[in-house]
Backbone as CSV, one residue per row, in Angstrom:
resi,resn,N_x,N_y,N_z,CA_x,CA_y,CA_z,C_x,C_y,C_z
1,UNK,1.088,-22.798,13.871,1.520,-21.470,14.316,0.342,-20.511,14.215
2,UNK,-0.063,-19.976,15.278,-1.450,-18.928,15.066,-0.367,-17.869,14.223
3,UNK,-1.988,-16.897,13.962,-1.654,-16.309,13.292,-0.977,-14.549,14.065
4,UNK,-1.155,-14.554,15.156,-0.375,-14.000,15.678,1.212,-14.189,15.873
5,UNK,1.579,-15.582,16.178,2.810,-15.714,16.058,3.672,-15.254,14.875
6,UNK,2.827,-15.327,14.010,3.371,-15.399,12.446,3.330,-13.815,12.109
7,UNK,3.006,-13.017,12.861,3.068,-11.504,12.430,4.132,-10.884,12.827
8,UNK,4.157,-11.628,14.403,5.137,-11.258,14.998,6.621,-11.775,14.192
9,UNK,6.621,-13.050,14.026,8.041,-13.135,13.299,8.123,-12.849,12.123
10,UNK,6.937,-12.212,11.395,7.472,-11.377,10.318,8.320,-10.687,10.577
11,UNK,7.502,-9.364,11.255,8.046,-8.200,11.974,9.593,-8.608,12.242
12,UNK,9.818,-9.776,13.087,11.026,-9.932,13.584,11.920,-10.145,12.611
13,UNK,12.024,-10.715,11.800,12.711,-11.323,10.276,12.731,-10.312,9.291
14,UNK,12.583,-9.175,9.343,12.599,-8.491,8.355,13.825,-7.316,8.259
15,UNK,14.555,-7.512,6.885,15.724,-6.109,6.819,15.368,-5.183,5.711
16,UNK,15.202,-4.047,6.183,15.076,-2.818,5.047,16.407,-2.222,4.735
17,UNK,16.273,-2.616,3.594,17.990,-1.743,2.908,17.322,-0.552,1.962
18,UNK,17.276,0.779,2.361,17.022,1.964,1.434,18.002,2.712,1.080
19,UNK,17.753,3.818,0.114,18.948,4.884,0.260,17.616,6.034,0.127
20,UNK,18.258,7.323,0.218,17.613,8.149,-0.251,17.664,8.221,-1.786
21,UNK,16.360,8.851,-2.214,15.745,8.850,-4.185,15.000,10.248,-4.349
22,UNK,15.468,10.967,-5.019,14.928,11.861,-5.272,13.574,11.355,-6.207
23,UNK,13.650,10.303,-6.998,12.976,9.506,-8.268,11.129,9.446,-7.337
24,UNK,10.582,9.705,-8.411,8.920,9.462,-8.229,8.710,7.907,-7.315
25,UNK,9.391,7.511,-7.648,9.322,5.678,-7.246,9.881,5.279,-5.928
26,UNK,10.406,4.311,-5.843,10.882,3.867,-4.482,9.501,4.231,-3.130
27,UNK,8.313,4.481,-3.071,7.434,5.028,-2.190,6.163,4.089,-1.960
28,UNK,7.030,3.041,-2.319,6.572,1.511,-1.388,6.534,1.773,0.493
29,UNK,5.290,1.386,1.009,5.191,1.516,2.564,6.576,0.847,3.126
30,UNK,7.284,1.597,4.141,8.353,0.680,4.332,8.830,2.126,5.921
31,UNK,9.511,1.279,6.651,10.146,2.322,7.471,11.204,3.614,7.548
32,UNK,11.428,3.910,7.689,12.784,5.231,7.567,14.194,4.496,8.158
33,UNK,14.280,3.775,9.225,14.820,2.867,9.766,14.941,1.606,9.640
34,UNK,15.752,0.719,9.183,15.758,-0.971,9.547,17.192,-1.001,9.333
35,UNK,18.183,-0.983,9.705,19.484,-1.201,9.102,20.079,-2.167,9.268
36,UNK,20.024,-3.313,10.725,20.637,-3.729,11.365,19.992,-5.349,11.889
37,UNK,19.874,-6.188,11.428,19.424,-7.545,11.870,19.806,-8.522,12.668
38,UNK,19.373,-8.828,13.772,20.197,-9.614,14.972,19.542,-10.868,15.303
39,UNK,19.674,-11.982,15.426,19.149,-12.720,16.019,20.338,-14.266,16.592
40,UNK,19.650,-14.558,17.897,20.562,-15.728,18.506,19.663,-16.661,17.733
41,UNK,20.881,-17.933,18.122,19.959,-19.469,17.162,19.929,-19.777,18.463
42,UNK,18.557,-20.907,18.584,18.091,-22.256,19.256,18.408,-23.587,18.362
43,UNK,18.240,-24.675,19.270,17.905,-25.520,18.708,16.459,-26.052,17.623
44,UNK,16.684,-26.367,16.134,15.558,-26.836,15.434,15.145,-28.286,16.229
45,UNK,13.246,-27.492,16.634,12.479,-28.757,16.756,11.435,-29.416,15.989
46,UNK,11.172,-30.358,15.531,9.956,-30.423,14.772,8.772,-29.678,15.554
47,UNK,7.818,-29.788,14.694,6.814,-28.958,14.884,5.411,-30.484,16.133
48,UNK,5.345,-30.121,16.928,4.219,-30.513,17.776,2.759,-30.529,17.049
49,UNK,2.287,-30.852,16.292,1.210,-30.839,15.470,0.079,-31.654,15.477
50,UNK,-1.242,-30.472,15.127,-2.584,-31.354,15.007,-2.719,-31.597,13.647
51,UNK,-3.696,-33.027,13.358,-3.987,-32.786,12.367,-4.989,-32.113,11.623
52,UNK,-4.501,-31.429,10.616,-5.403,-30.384,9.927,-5.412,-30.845,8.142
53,UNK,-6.091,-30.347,7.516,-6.820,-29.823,6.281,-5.317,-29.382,5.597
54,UNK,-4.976,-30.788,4.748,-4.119,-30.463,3.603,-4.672,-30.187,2.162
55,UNK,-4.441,-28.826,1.584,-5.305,-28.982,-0.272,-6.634,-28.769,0.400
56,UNK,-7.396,-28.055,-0.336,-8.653,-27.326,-0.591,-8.880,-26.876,-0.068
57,UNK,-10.239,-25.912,-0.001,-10.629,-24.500,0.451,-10.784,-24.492,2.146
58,UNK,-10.464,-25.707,2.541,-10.357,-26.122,4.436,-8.566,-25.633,4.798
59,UNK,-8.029,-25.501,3.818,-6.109,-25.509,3.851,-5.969,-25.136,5.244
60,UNK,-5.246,-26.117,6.157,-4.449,-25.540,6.971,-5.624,-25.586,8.681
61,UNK,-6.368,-25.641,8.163,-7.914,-26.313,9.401,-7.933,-27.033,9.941
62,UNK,-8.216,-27.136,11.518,-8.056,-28.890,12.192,-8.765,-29.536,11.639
63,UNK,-8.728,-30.531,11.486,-9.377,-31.714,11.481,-9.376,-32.972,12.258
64,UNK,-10.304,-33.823,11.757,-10.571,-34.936,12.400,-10.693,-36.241,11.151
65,UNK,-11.345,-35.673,10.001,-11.348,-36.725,8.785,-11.409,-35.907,7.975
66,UNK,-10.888,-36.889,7.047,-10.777,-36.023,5.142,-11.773,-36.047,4.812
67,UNK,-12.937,-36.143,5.582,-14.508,-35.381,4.786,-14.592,-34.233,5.521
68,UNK,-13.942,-33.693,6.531,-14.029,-31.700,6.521,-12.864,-31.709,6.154
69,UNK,-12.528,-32.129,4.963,-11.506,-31.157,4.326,-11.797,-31.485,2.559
70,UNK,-12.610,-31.258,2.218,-13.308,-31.310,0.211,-11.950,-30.625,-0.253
71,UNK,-11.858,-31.905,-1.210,-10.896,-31.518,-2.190,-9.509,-31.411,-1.720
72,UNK,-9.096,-31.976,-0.130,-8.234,-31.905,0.251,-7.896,-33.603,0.905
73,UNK,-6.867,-33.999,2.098,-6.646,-34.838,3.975,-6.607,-34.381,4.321
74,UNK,-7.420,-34.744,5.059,-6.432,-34.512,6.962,-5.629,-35.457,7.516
75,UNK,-4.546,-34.531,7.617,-3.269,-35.244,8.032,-2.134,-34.576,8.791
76,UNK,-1.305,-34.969,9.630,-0.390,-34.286,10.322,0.678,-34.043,9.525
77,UNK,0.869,-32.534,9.145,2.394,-32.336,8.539,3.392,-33.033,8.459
78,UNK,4.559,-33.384,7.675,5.062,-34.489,7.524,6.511,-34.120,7.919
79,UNK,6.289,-33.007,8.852,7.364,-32.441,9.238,7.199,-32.382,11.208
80,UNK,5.763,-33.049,11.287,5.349,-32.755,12.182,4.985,-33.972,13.495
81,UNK,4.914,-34.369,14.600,4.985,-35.482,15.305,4.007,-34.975,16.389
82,UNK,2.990,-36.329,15.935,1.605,-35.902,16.863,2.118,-35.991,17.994
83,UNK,1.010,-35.397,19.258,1.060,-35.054,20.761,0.795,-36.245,21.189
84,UNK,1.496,-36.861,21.835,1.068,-37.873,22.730,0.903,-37.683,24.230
85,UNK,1.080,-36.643,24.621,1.114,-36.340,26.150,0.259,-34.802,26.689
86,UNK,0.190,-34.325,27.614,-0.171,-33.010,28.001,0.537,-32.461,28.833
87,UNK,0.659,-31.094,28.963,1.297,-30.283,30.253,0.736,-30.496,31.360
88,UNK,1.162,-29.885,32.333,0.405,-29.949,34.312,-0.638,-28.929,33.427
89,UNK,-1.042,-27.947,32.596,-2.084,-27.039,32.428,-2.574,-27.654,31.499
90,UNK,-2.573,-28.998,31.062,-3.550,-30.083,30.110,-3.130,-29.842,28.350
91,UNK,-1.815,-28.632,28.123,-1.978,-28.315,26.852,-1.311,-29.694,25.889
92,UNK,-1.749,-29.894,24.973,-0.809,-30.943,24.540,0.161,-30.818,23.887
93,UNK,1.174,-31.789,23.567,2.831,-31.612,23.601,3.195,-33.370,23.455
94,UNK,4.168,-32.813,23.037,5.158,-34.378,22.297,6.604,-34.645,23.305
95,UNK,6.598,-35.749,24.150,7.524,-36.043,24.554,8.118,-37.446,24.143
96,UNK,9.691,-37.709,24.510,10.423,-36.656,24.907,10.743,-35.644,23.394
97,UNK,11.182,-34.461,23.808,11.642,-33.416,22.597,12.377,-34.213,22.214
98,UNK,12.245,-34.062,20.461,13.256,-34.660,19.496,13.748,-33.671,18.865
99,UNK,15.286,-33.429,18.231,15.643,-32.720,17.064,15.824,-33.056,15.481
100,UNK,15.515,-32.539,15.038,15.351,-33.136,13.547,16.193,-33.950,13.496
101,UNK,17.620,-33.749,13.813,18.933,-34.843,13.888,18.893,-36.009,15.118
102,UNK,17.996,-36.234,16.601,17.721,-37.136,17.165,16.207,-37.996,15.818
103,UNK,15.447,-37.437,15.905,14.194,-37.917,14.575,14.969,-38.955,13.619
104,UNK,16.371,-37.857,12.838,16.813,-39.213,12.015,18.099,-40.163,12.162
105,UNK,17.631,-40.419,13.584,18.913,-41.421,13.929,20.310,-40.831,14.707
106,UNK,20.370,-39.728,14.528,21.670,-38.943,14.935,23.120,-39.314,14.256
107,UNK,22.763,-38.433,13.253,23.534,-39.474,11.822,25.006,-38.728,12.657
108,UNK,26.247,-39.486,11.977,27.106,-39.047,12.982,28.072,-37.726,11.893
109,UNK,27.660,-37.452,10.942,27.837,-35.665,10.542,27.115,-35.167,10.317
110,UNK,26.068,-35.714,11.855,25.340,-34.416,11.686,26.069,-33.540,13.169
111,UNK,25.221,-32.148,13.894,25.778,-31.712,14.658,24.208,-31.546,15.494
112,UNK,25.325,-31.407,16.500,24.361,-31.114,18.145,25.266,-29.871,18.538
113,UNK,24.134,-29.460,19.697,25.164,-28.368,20.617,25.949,-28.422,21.906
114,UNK,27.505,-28.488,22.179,27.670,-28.675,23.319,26.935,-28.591,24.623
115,UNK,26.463,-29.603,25.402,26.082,-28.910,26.774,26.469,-27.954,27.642
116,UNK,28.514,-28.437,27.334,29.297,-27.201,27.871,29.398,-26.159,27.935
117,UNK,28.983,-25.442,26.899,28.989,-24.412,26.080,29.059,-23.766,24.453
118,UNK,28.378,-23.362,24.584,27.973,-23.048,22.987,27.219,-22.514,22.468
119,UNK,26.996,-21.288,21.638,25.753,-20.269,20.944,25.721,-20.321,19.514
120,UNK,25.414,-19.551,18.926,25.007,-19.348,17.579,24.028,-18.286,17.589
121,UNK,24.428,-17.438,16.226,24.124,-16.372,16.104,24.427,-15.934,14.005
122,UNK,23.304,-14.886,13.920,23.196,-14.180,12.468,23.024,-13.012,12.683
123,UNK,24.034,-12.365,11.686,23.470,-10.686,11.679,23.577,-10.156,10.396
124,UNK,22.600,-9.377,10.149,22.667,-8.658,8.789,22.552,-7.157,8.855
125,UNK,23.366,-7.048,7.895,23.260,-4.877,7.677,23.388,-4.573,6.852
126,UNK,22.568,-3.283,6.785,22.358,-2.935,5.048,23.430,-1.726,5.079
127,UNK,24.371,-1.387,4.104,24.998,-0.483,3.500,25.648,-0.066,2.498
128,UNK,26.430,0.395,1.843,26.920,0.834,0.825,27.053,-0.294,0.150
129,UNK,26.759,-0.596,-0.950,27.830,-1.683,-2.066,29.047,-1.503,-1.943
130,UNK,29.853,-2.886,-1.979,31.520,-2.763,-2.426,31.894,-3.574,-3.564
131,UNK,31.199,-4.442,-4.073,31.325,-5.309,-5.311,30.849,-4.729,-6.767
132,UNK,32.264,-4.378,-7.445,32.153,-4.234,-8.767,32.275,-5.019,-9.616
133,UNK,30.997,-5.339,-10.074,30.710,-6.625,-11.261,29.771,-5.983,-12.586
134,UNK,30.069,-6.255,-13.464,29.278,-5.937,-14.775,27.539,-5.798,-14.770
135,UNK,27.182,-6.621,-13.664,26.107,-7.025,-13.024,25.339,-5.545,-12.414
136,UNK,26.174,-4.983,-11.888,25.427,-4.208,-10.947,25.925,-2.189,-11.714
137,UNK,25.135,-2.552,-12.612,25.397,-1.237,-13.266,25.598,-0.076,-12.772
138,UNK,25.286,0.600,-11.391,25.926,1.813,-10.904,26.420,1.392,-9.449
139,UNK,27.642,0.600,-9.367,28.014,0.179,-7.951,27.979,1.241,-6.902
140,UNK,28.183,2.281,-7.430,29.147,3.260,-6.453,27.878,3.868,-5.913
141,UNK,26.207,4.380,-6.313,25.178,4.144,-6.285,24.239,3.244,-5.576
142,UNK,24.760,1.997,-5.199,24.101,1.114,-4.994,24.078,0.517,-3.492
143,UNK,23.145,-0.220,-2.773,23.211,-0.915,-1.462,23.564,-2.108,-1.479
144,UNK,23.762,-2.654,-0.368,23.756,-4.317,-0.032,23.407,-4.519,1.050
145,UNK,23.412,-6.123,1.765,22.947,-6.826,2.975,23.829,-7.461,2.682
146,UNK,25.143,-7.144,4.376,25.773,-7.972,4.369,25.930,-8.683,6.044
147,UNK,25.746,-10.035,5.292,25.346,-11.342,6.212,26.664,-11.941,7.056
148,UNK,26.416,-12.286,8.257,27.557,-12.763,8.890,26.946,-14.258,10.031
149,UNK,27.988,-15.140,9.948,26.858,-15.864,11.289,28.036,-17.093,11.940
150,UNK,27.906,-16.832,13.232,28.760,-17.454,13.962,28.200,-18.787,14.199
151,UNK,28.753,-20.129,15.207,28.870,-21.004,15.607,29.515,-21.389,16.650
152,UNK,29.275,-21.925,17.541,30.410,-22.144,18.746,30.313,-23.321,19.453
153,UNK,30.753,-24.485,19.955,30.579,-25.026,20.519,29.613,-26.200,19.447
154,UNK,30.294,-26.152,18.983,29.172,-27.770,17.616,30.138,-28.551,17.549
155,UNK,28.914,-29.841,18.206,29.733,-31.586,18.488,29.119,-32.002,16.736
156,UNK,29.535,-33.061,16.511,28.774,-34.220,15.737,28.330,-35.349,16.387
157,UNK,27.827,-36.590,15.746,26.890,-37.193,15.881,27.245,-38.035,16.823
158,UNK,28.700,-38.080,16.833,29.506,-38.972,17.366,29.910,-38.357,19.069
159,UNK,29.797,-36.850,19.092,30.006,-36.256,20.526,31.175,-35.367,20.357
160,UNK,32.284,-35.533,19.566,33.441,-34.820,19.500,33.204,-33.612,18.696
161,UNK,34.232,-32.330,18.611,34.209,-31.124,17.979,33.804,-31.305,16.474
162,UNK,32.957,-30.664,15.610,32.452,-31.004,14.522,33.390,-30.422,13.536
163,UNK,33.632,-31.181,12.023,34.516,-30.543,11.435,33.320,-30.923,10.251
164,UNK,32.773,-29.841,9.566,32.042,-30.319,8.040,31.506,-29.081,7.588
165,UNK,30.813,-29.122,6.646,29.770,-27.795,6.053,28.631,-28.179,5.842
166,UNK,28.057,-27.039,6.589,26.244,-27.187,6.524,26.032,-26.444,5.803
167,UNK,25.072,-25.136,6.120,24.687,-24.173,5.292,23.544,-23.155,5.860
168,UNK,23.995,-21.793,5.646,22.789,-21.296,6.362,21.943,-21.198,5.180
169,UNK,20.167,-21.439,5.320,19.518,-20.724,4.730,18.240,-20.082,4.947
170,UNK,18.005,-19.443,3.381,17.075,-18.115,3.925,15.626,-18.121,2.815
171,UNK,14.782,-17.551,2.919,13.751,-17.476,1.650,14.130,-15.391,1.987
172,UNK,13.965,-14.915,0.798,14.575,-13.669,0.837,13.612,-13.103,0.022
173,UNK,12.425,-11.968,-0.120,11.444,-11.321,-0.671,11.940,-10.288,-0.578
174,UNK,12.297,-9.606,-2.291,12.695,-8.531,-2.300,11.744,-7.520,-2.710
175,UNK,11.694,-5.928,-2.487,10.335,-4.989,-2.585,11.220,-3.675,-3.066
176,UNK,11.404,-3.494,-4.483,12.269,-2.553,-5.125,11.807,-1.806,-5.664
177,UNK,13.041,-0.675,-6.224,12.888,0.471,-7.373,13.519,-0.390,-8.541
178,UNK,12.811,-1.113,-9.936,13.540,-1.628,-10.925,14.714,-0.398,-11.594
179,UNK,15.553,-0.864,-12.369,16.543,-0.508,-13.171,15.836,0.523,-13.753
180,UNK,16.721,1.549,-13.855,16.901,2.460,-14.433,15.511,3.751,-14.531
181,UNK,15.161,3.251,-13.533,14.027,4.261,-12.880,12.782,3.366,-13.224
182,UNK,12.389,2.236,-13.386,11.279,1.227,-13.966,10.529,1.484,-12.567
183,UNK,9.644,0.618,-12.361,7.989,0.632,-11.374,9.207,0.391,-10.224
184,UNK,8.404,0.434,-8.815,8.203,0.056,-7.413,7.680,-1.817,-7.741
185,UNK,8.222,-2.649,-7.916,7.638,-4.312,-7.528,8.235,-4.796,-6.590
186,UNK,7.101,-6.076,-6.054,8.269,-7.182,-4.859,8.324,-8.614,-5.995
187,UNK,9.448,-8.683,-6.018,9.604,-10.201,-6.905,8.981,-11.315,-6.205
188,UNK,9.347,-12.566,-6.706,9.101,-13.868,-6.170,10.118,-14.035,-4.933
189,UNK,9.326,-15.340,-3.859,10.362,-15.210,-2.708,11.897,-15.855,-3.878
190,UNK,12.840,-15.536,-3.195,14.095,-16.314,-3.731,14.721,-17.345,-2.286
191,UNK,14.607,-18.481,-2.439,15.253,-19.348,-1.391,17.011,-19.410,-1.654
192,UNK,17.667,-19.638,-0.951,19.016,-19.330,-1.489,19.979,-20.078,0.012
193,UNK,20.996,-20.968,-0.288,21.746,-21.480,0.984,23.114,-21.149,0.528
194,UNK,23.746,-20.781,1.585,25.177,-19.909,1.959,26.274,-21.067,2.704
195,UNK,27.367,-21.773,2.171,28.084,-22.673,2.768,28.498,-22.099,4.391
196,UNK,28.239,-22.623,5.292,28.604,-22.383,6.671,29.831,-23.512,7.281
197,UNK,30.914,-23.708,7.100,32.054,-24.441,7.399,32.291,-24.428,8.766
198,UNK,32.230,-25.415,9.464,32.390,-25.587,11.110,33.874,-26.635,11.013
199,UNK,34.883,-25.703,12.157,36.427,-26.956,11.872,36.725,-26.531,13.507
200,UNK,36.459,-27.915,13.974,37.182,-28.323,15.605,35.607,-27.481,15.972
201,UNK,34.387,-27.853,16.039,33.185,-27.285,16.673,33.397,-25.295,16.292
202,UNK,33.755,-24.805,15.959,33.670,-23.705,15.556,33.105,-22.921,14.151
203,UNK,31.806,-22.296,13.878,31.421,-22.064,12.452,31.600,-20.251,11.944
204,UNK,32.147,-20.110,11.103,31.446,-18.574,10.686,31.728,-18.787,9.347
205,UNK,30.675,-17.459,8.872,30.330,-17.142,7.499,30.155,-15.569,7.334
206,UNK,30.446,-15.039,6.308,30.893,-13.451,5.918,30.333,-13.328,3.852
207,UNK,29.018,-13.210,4.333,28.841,-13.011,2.846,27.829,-11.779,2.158
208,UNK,27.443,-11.703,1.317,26.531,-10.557,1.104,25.420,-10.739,0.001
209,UNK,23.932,-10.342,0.149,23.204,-10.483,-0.813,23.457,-9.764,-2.164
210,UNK,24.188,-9.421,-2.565,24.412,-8.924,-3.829,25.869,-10.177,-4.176
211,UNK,26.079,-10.499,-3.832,27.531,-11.814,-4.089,26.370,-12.696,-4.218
212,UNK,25.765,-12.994,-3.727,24.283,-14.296,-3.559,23.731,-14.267,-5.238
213,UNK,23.215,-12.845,-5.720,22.545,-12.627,-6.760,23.606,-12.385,-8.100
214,UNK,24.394,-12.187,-8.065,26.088,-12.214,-8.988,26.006,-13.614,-8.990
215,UNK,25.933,-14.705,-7.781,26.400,-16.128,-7.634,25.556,-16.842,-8.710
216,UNK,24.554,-15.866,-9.135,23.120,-16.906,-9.259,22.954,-16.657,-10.733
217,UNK,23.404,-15.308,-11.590,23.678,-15.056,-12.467,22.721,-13.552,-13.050
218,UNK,22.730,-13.053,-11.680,21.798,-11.944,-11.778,20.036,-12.172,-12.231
219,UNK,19.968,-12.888,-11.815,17.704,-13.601,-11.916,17.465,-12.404,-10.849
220,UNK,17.796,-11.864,-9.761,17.647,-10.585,-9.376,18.943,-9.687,-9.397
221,UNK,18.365,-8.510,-9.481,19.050,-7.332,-9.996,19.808,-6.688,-8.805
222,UNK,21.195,-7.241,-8.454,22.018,-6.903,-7.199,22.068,-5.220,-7.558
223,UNK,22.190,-4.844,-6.305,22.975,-3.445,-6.014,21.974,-2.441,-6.468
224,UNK,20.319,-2.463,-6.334,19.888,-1.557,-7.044,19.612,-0.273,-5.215
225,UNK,19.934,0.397,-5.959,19.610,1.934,-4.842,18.469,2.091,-3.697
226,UNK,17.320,1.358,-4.166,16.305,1.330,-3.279,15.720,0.291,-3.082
227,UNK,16.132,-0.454,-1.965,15.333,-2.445,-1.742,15.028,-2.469,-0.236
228,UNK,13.819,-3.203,-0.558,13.533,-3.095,1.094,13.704,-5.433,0.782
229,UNK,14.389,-5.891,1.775,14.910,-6.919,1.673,14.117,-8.051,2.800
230,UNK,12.662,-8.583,2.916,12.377,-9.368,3.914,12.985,-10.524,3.681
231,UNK,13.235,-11.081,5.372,13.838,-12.439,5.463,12.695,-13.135,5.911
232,UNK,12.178,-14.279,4.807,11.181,-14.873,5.177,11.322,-15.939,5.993
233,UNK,12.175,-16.514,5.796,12.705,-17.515,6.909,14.032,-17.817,7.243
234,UNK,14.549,-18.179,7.899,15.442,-18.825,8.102,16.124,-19.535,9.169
235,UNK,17.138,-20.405,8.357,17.319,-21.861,9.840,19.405,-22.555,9.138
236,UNK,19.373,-23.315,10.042,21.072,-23.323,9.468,20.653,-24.842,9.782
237,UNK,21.103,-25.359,8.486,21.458,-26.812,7.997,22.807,-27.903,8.416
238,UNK,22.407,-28.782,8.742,23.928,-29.122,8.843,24.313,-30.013,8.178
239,UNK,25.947,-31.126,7.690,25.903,-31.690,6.994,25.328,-32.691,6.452
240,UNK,24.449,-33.287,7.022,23.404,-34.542,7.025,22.319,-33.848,6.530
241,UNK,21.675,-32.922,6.401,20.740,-32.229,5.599,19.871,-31.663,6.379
242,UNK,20.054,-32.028,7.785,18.529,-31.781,8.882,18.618,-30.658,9.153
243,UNK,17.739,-29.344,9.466,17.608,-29.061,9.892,18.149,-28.829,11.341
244,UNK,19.178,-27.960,11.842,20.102,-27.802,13.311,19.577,-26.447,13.721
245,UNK,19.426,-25.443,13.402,19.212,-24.256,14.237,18.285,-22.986,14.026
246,UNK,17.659,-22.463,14.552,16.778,-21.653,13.691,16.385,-20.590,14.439
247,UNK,16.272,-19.277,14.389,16.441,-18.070,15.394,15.151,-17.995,16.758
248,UNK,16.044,-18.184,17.863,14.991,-17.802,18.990,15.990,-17.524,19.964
249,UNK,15.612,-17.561,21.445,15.941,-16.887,22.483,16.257,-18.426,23.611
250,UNK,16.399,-18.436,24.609,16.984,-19.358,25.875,16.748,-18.781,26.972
């Protein structure tokens, strides 16, 4: 992924949950605006990959042999399936497209997407807290991100309407005002998966990052007044473990 791509889907992946603070703090760079997070799913493909520079100061570099890469291999990601072919404009590319779930066999709970019809979709919004838990010391005070994400039209492995639970998930970098007026920090990313239940090809889910951090036993501090909330990644799992969907356009 250049490194342009990767700015751009920052940008794209990202939810700011603020409130207003009268407090010295909270004056982390961040927008006035982000409330509202949208994105359609595609199908997950493996990644088309050269090989590059795994481990040492080459990380992440094409290569050709593990002597330009000291202290590291070169090797194709293991997530990744070399090019065997080129475009009519010579670029190279892996045919035919595989999905993580064609890759491992097309286990039969796993899921595909109807040809007939069928989307998928996530949305997130930041607003008021509604969960009063011991956890979140001034609820009535406090924000959340609350997560929602549809499914439509999901076969299994076998071709018929899918009935199982996958899971959406996310890596989630939070950038806060600590408790009780403490510093401006961004914690560690937190990875975190949300049960997504699909019955007769149909999926949704209705949950919220402060229920996520209550779930977890408070290791982050739900419901605090001022969080700016990046979504570092995310992709929806299905019951076989692969990798099924992950946000883009058609």
């Amino acid at each position: 992924m250049t490194s342009t791509m990767k700015i751009v889907m920052s940008a794209v992946l990202t939810v700011l949950v603020s409130a207003p603070s009268t407090d010295a703090q909270c004056a982390f760079d961040s927008p006035t605006k982000a409330g509202k997070f949208f994105v359609s799913l595609v199908a997950a493909f493996p990644e088309c990959g050269y090989f590059r520079c795994a481990g040492g100061p080459n990380g992440e570099t094409p290569c050709v042999a593990s002597s330009e890469c000291p202290g590291g291999t070169c090797e194709v990601p293991h997530t990744a399936i070399v090019p065997n072919t080129t475009s009519a404009t010579g670029v190279d590319a892996c045919a035919p497209p595989l999905t993580f779930g064609n890759s491992a066999g097309n286990p039969s709970n796993g899921w595909r997407w109807d040809p007939a019809g069928s989307s998928g979709s996530v949305q997130a919004k930041s607003g008021k807290n509604k969960l009063v838990h011991p956890l979140i010391p001034d609820p009535e005070n406090s924000r959340d991100v609350f997560l929602q994400a549809k499914l439509t039209g999901i076969l299994d492995g076998t071709g018929v309407p899918a009935n199982g639970v996958g899971s959406l998930q996310m890596v989630v970098r939070l950038t806060f005002q600590d408790m009780f007026g403490g510093p401006d920090m961004t914690s560690i990313d937190w990875p975190m998966g949300i049960q997504l239940v699909v019955i007769d090809g149909k999926g949704s889910l209705k949950h919220s990052l402060n229920q996520v951090w209550v779930n977890i036993g408070g290791l982050v501090t739900p419901g605090l007044p001022c969080r700016s909330s990046e979504i570092v990644s995310l992709k929806v799992v299905d019951p076989a473990g692969n990798t099924f969907a992950a946000p883009g356009l058609r």
